[in-house]
C-alpha positions in Angstrom: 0.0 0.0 0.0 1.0 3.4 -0.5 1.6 5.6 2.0 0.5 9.3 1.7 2.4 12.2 3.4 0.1 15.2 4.7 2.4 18.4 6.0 0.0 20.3 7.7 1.2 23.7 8.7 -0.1 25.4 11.4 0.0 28.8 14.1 -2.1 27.2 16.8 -0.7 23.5 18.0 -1.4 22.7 21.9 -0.8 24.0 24.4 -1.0 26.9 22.1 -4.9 26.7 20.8 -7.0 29.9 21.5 -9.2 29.8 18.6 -11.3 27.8 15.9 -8.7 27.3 13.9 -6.3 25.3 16.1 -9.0 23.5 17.2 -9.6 22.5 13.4 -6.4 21.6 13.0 -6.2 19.3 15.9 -9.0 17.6 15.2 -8.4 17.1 11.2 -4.8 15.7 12.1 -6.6 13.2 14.6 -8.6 12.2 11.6 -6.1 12.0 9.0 -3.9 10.0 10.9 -6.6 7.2 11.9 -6.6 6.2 7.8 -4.4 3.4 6.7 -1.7 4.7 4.6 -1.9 8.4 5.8 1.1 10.1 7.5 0.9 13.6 9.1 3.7 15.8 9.3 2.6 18.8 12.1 4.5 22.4 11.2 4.2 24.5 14.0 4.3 28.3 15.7 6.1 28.0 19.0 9.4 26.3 18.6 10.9 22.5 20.1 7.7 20.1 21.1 7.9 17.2 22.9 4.6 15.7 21.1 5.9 14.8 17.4 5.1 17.8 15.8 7.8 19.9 14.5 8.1 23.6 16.1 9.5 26.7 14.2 10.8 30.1 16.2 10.2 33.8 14.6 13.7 34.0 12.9 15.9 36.5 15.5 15.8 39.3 12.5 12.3 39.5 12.8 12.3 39.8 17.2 11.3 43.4 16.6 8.7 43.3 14.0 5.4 43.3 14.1 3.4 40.5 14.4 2.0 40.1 10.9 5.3 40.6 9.7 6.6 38.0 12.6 4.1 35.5 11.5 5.0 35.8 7.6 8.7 35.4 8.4 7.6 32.2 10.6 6.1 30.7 7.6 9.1 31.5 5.3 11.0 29.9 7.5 8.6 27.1 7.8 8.3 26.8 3.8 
């Protein structure tokens, strides 16, 4: 059987959740990952996590920035 790889990238991952959206996430990954043949790949806001998924840290040339532009570099980064 084929296996098929899902990155899902995402701001909110617990313990960080504080909206709909990282609750969506969550739960679609706890979905996706009870199919045969379905691996998921968590990219995350909040650098190192202990629970598999893979955390990313505003680059340091951004520290000062504001958020939006914070949360683009993040996703650069992330890309």
């Amino acid at each position: 059987m084929k296996t098929t790889r899902v990155g899902l990238v995402t701001k909110e991952w617990p313990p960080q959740v504080y909206g709909g959206a990282g609750v969506h996430a969550v739960q679609l990954t706890e979905a996706l990952r009870t199919l045969d043949g379905v691996s998921v790949d968590v990219h995350c806001f909040g650098g190192v996590r202990e629970d598999g998924a893979i955390g990313y840290l505003t680059p340091a040339s951004f520290a000062d920035a504001n958020p939006a532009v914070q949360a683009i570099a993040t996703d650069l980064d992330i890309a």
